[in-house]
FIMIGU-904392 format. One line per field, with one value per atom (N, C-alpha, C): x, y, z; atom name; residue number from 1. Coordinates in nm, 4 decimals. Layout:
N
X	[X ...]
Y	[Y ...]
Z	[Z ...]
at	[CA ...]
i	[NUM ...]
END
This chain:
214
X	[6.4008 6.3573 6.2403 6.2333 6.1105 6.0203 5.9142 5.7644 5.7314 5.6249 5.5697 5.5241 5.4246 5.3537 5.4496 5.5441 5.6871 5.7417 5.7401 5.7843 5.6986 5.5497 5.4606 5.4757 5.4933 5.4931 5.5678 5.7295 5.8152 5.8369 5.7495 5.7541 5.6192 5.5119 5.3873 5.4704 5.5394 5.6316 5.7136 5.8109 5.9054 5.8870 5.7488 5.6854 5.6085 5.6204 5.4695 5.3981 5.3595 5.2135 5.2556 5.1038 5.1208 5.0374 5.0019 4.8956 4.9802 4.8984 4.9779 5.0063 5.0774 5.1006 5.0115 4.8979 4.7840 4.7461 4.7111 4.6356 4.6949 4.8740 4.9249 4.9512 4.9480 4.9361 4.8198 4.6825 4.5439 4.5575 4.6133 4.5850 4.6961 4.7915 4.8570 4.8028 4.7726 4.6496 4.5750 4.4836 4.3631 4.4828 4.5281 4.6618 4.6579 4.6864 4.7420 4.6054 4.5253 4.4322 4.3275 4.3663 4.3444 4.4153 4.5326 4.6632 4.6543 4.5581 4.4840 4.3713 4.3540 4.2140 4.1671 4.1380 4.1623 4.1030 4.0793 4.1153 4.2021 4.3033 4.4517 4.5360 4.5997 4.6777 4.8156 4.8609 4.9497 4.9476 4.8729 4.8826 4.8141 4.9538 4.8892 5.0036 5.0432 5.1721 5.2773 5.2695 5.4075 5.4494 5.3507 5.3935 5.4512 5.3568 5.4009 5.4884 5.5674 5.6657 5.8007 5.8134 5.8891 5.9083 5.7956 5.8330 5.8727 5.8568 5.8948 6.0433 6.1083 6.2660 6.3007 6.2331 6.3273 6.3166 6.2539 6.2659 6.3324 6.3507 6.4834 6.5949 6.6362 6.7587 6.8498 6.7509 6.7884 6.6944 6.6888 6.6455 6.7572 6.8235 6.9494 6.9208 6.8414 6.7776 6.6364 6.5769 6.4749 6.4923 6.4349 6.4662 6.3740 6.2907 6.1999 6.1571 6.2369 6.2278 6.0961 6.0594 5.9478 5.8037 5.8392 5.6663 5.6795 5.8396 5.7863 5.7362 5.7653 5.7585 5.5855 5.5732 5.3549 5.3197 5.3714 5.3130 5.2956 5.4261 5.4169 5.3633 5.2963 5.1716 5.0186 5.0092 4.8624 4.8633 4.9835 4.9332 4.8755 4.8128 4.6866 4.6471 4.6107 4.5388 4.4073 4.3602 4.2095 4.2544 4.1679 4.2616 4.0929 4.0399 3.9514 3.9495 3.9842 4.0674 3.9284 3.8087 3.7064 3.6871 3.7855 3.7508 3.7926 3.7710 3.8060 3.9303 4.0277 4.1024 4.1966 4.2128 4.2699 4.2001 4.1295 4.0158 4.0546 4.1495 4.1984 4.3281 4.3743 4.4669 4.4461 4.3049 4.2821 4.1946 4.1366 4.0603 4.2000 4.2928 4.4159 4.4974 4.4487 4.5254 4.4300 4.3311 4.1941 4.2097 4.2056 4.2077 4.3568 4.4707 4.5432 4.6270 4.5442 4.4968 4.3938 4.3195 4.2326 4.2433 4.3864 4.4046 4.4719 4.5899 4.7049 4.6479 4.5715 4.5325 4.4479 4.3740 4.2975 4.4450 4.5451 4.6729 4.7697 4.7496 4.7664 4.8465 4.8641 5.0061 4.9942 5.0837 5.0480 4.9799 4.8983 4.7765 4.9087 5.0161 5.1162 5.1745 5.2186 5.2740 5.1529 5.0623 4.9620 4.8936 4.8804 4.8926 4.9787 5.1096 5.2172 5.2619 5.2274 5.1718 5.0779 4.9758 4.8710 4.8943 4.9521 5.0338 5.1249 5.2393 5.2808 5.2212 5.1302 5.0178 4.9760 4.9167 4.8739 4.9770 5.0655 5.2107 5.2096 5.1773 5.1621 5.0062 4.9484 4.8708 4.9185 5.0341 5.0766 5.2467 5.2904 5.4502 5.4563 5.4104 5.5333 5.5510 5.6633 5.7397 5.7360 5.7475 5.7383 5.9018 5.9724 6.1249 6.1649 6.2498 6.2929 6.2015 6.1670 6.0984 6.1361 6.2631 6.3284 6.2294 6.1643 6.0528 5.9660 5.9160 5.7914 5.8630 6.0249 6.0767 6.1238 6.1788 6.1685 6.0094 5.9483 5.8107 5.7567 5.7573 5.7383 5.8305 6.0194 6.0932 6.0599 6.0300 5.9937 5.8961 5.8047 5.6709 5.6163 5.7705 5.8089 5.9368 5.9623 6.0734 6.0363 5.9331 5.9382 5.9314 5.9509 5.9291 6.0759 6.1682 6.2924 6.3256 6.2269 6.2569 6.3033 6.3715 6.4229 6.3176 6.3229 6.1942 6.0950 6.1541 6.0754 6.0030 6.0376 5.9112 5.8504 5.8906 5.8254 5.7057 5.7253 5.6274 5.5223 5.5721 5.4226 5.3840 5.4176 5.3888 5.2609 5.2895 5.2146 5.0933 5.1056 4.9621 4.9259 5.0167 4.9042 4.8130 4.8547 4.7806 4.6676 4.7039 4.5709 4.4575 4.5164 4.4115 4.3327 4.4510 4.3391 4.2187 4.2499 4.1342 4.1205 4.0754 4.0169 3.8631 3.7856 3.6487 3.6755 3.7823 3.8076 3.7844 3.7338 3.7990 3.9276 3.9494 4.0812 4.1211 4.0470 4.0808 4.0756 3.9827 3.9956 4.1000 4.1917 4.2645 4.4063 4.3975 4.5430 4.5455 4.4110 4.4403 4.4489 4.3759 4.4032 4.5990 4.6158 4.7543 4.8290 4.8246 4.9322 4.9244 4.8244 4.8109 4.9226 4.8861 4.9639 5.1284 5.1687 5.2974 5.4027 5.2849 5.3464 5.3267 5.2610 5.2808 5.3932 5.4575 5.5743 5.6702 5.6780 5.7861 5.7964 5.6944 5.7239 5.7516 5.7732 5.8351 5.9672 6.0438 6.1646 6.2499 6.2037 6.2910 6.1671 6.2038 6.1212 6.1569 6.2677 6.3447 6.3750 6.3869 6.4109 6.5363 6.6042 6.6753 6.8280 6.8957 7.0526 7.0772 7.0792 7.1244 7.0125 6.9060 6.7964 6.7631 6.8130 6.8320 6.9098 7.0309 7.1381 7.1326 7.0723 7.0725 6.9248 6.8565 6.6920 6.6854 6.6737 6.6202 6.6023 6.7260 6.7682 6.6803 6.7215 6.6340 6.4553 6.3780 6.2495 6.1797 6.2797 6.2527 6.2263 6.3323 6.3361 6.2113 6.1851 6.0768 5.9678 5.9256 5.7884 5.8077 5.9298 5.8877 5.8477 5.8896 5.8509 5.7351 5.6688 5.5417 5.4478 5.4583 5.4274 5.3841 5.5585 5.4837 5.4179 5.4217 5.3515 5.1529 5.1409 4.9768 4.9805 5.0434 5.0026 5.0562 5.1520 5.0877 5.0034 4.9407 4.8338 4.7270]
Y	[8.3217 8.1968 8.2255 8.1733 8.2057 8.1282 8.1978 8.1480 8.0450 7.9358 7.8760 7.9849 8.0167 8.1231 8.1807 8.2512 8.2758 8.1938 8.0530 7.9602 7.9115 7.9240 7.8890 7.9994 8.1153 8.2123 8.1862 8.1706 8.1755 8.0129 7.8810 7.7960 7.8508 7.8764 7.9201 8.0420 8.1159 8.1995 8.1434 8.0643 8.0020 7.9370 7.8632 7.7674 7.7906 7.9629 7.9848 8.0862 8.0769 8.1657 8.3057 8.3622 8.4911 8.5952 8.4973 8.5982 8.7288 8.7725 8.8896 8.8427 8.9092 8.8832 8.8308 8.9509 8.9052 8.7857 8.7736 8.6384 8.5114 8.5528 8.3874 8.3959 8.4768 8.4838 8.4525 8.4513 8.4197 8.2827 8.2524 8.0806 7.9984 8.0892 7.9811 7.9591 8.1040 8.0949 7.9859 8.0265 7.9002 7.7988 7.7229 7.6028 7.5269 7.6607 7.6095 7.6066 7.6761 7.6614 7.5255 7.4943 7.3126 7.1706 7.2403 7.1560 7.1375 7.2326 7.2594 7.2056 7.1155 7.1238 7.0023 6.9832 6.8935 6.7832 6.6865 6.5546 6.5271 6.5984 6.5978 6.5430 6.4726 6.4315 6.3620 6.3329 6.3080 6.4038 6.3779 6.4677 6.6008 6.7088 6.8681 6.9372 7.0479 7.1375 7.0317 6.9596 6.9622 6.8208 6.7566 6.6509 6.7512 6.8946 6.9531 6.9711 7.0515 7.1347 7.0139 6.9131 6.7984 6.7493 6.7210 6.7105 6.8310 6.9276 7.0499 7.0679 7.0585 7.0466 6.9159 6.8006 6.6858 6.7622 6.8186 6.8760 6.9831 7.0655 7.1649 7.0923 7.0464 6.9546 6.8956 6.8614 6.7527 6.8299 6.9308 7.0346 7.0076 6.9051 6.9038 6.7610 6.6953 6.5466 6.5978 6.6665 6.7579 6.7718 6.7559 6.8707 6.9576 6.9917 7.1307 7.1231 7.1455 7.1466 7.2521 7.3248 7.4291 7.3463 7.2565 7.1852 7.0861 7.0121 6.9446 6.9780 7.1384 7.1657 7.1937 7.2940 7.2536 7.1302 7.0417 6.8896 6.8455 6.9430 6.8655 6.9657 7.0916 7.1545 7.1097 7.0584 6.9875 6.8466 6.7575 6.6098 6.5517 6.6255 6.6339 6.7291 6.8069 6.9640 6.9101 6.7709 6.7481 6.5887 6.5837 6.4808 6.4186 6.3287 6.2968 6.1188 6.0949 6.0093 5.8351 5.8977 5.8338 5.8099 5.8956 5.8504 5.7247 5.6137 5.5441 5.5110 5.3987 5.3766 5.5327 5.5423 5.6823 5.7443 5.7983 5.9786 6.0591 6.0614 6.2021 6.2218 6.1283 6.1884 6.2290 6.1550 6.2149 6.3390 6.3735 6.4639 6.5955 6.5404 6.6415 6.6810 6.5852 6.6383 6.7364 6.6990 6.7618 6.8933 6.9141 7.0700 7.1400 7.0704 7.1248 7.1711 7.0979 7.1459 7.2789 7.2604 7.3669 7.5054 7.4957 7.6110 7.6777 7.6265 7.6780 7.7115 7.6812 7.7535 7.8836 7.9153 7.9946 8.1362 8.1001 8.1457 8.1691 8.1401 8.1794 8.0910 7.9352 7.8766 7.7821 7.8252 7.7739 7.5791 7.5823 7.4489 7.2974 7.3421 7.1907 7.1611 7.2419 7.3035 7.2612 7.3190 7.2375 7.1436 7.0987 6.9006 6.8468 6.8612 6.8093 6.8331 6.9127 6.9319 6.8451 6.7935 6.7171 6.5752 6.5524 6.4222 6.3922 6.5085 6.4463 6.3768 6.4493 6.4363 6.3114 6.2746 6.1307 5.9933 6.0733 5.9371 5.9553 5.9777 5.9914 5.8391 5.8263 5.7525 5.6057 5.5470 5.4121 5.4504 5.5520 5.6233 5.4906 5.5097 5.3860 5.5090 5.4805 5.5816 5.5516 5.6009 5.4938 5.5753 5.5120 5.5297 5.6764 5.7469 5.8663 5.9552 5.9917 6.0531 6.1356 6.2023 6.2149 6.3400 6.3704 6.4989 6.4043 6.3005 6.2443 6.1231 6.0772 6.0142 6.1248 6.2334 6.3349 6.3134 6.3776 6.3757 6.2527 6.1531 5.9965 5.9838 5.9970 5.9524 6.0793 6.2121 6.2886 6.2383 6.2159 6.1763 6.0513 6.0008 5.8974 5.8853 5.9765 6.0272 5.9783 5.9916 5.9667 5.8188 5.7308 5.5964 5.5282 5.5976 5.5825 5.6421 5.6929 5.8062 5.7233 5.7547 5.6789 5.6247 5.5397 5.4926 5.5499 5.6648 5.7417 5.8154 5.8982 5.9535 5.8616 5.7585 5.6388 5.5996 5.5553 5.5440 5.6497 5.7615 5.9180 5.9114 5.8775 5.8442 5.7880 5.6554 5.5240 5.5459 5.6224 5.6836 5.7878 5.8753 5.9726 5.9599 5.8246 5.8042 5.6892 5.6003 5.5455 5.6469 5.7453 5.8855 5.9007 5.9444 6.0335 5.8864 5.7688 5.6212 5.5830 5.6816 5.6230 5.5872 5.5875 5.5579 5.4427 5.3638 5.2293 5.1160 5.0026 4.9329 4.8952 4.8151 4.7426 4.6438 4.5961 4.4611 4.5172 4.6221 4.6277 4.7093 4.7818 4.9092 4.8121 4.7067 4.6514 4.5887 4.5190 4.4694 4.5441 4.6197 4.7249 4.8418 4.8522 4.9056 4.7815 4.6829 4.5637 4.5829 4.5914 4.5949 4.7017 4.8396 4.9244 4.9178 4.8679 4.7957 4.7315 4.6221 4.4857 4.5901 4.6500 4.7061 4.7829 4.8732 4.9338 4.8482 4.7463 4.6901 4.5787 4.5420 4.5188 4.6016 4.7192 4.8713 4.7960 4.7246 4.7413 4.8315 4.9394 5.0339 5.1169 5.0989 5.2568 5.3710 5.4161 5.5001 5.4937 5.6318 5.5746 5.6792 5.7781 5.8956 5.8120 5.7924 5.6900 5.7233 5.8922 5.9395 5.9250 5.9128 5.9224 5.7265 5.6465 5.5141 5.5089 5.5225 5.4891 5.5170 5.6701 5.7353 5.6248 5.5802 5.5896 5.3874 5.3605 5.2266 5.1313 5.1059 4.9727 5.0107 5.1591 5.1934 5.1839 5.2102 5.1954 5.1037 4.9981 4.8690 4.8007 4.7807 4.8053 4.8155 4.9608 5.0023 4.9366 4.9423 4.8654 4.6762 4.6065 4.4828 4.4660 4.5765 4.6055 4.6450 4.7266 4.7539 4.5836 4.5933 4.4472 4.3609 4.3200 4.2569 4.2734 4.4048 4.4530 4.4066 4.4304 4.4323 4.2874 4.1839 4.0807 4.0204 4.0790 4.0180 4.0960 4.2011 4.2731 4.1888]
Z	[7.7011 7.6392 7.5455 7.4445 7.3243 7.3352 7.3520 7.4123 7.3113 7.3065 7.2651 7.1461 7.1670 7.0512 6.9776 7.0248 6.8980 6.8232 6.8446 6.8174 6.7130 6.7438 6.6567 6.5084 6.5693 6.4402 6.3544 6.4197 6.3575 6.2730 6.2697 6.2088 6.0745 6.1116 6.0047 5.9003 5.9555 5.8608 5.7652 5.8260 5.7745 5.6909 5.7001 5.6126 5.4953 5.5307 5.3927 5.4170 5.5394 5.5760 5.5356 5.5079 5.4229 5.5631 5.6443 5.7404 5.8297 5.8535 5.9355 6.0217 6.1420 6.2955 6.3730 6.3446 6.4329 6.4200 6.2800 6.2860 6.2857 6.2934 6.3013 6.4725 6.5514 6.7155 6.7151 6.6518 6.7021 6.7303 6.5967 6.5301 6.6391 6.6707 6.7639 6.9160 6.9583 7.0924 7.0589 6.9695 6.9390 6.9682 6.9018 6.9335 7.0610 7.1403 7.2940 7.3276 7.3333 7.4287 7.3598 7.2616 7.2219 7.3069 7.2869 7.3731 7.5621 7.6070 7.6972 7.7635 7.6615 7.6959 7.8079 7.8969 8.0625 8.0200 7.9231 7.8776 7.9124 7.8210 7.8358 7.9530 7.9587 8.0816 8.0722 7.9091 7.8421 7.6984 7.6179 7.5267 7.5387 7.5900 7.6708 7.6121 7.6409 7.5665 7.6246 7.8036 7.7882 7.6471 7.6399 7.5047 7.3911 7.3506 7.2592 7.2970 7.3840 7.3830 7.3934 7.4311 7.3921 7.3000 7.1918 7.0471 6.9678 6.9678 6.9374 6.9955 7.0922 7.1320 7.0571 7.0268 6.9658 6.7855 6.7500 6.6071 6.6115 6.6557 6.6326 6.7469 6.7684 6.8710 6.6967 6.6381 6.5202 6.3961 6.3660 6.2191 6.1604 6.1774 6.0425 5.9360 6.0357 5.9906 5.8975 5.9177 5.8000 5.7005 5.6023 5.4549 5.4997 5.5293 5.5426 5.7342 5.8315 5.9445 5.9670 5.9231 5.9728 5.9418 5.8531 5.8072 5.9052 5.9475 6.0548 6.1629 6.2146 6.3271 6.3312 6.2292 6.2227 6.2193 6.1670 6.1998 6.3798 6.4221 6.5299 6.6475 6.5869 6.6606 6.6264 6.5309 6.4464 6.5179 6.5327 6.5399 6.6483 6.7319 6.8638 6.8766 6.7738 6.7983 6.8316 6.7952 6.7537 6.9088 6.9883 7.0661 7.1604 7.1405 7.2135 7.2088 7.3675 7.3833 7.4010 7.3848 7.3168 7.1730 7.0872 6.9414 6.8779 6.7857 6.7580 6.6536 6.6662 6.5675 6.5401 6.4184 6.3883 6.3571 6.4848 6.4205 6.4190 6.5370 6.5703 6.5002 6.4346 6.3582 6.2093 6.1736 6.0628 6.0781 6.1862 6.2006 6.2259 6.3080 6.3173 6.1955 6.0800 5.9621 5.8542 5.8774 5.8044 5.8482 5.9787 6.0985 6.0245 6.0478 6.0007 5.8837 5.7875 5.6223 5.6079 5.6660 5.6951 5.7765 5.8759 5.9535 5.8553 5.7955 5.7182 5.6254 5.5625 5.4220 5.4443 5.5869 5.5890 5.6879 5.6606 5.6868 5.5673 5.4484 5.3609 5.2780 5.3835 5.3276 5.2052 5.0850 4.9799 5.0023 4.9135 4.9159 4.9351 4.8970 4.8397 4.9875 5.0625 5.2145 5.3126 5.2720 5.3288 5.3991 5.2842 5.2641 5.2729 5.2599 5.3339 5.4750 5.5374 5.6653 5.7190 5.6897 5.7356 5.6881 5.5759 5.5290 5.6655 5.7009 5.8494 5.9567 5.9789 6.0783 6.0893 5.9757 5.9592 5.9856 5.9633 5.9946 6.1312 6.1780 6.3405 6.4074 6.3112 6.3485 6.3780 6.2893 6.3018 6.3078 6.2947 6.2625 6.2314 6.0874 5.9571 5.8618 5.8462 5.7178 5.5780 5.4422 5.3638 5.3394 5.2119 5.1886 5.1799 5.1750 5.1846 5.2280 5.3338 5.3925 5.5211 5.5524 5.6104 5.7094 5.6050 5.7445 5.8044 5.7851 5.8380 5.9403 5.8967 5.9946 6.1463 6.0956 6.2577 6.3075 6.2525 6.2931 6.3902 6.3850 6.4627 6.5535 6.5255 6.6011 6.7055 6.7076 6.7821 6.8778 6.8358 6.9097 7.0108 6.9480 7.0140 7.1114 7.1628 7.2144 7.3596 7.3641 7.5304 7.5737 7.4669 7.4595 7.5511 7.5370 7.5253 7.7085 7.7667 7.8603 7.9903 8.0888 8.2221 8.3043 8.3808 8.4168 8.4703 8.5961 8.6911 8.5470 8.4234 8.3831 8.2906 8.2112 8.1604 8.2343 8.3647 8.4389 8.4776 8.5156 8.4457 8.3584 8.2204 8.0894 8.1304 8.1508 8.1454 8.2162 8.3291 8.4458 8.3633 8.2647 8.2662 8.1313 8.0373 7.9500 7.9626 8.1110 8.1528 8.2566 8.2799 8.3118 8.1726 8.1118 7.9754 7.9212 7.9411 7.9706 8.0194 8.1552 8.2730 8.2490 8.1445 8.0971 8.0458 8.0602 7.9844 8.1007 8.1151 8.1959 8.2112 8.2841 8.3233 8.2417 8.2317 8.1425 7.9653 7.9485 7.8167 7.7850 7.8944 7.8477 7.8629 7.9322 7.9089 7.8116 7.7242 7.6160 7.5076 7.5167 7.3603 7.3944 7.5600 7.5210 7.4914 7.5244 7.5192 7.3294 7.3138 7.1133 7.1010 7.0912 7.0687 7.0840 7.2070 7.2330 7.1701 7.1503 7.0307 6.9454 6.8585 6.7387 6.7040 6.8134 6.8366 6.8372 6.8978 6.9304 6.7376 6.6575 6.5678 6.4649 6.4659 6.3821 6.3493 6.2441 6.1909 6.3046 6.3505 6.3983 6.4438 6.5973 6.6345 6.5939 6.5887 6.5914 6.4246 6.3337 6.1780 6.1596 6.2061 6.2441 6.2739 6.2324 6.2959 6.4041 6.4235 6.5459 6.6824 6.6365 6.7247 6.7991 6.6719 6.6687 6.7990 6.7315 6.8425 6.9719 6.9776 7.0850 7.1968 7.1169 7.1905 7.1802 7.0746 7.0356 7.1082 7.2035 7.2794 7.4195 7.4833 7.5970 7.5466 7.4738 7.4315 7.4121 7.3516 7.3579 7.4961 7.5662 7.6957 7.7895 7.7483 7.8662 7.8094 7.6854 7.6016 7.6402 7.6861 7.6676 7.8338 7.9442 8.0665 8.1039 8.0252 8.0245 7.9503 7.8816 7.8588 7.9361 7.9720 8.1474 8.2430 8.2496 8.3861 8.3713 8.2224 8.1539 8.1906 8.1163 8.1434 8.2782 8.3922 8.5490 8.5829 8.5653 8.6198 8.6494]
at	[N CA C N CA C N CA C N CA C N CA C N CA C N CA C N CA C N CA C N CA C N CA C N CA C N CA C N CA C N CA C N CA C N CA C N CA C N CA C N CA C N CA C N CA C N CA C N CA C N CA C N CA C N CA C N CA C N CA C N CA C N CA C N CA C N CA C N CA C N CA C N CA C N CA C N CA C N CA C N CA C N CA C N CA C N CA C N CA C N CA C N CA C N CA C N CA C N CA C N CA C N CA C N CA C N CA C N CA C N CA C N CA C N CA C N CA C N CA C N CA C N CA C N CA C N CA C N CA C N CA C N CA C N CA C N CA C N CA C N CA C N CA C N CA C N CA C N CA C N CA C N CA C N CA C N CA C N CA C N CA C N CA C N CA C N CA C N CA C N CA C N CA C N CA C N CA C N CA C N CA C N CA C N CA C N CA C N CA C N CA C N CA C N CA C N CA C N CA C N CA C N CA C N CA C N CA C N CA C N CA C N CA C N CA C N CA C N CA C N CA C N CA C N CA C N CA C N CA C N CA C N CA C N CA C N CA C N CA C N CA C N CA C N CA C N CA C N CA C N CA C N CA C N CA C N CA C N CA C N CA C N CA C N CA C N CA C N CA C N CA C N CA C N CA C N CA C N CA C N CA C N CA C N CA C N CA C N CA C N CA C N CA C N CA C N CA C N CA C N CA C N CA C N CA C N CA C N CA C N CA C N CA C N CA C N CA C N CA C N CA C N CA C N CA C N CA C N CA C N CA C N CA C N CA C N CA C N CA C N CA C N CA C N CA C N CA C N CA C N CA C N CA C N CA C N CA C N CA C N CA C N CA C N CA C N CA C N CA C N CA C N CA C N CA C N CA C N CA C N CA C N CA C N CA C N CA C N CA C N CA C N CA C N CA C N CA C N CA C N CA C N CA C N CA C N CA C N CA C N CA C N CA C N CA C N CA C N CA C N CA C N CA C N CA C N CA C N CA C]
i	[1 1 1 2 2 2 3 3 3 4 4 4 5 5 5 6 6 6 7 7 7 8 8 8 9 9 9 10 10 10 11 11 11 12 12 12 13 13 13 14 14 14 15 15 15 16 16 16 17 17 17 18 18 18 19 19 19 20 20 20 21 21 21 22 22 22 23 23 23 24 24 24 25 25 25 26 26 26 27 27 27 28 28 28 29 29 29 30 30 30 31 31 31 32 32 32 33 33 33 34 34 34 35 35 35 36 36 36 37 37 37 38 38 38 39 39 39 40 40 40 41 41 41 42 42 42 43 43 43 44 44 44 45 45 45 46 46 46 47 47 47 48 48 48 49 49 49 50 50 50 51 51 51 52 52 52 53 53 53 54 54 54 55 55 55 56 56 56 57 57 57 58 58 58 59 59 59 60 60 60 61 61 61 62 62 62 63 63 63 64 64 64 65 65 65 66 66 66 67 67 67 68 68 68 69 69 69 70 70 70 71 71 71 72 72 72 73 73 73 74 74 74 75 75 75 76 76 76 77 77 77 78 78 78 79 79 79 80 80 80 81 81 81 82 82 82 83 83 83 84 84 84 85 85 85 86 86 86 87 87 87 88 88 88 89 89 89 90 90 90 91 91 91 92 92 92 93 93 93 94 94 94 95 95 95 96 96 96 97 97 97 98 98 98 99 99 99 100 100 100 101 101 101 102 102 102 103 103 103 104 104 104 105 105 105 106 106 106 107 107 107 108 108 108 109 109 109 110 110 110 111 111 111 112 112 112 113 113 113 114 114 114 115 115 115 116 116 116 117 117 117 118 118 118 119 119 119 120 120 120 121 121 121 122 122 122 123 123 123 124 124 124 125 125 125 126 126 126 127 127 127 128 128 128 129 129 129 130 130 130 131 131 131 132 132 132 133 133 133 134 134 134 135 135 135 136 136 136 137 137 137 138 138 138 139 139 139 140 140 140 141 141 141 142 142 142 143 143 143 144 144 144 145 145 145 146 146 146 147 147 147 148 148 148 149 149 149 150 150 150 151 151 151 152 152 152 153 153 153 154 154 154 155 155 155 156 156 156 157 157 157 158 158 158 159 159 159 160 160 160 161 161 161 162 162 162 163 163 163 164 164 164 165 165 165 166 166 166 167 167 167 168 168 168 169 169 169 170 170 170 171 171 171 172 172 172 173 173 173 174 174 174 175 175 175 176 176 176 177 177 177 178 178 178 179 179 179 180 180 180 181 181 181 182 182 182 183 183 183 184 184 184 185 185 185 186 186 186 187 187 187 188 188 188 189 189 189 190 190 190 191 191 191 192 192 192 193 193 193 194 194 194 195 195 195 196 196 196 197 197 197 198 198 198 199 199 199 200 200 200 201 201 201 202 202 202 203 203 203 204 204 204 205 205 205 206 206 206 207 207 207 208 208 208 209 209 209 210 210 210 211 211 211 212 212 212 213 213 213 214 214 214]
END
């Protein structure tokens, strides 16, 4: 089975990078041991390594599958579950504008890399955008998931805000929720639609309820 870190090489290659071995194995160590870091309790490798199987599962829905796949090692490289609004995703697109170039990957590759990233903050797509729609419907994959891990979901991202109260963490997730659930389409992928949409919906108008009988 091909390690995480191979996986990482072989997308920074694919994509551009001019660095040697060493230093695209450094940069992906550095990576994980970000993805690592015991905040973490939902967004940790295993989130990575799940969006990373929903982007090569479906690398045919891509035009450039390798920039999605760095998008979708960057889009919680930076993850502090105290920051406000979208920090960490702009701080995750800034980081990952900044890793790749000091990796050699041309400046345009780049920024379109960290352009992904940022669609991760509200995953709205704008029209033909077929890398930045994998990118979201990926990340959103677990939205869709059977109840028993839906429900780990749900505990392990009121862990990573356990510094929140009660009352304020059901109102600001109940926000996030409704916001999903008013997406045109969670899901923007046909195949990922069909496959996911109706179950996600589902679990989000269940969670819902649960916030407001809580």
């Amino acid at each position: 089975m091909t390690s995480l870190l191979d996986r990482w090489i072989a997308a920074a290659s694919g994509a551009g990078a001019t660095a040697t071995g060493p230093d695209l194995e450094a940069a992906g160590a550095y990576l994980l041991g970000r993805w690592s870091e015991p905040q973490r309790q939902y967004h940790d490798v295993h989130h990575l390594t799940a969006v990373l199987d929903i982007v090569d599962e479906h690398a045919d829905l891509a035009r450039h599958p390798d920039r999605v796949r760095l998008a979708a090692w960057m889009h919680d490289a930076i993850y502090d579950p105290r920051a406000l609004g979208d920090a960490n995703e702009r701080d995750s697109a800034a980081f990952a504008e900044g890793l790749l170039a000091t990796l050699g990957m041309p400046a345009e590759i780049a920024a379109e890399v960290a352009r992904l990233v940022g669609l991760t903050a509200g995953h709205a797509t704008g029209e033909d955008d077929p890398d930045g729609e994998l990118l979201c419907d990926a990340d959103l994959g677990i939205l869709a998931a059977d109840a028993q891990r839906y429900a780990a979901y749900t505990e392990a991202i009121r862990r990573e805000y356990a510094h929140v109260p009660d009352d304020t963490f059901r109102a600001a997730r109940a926000q996030v929720l409704v916001s999903l659930l008013e997406l045109p389409s969670i899901y923007r992928h046909a195949p990922l639609k069909q496959r996911w949409e109706d179950t996600a919906r589902r679990n989000l108008e269940a969670e819902l309820r649960r916030l407001a009988g809580a």
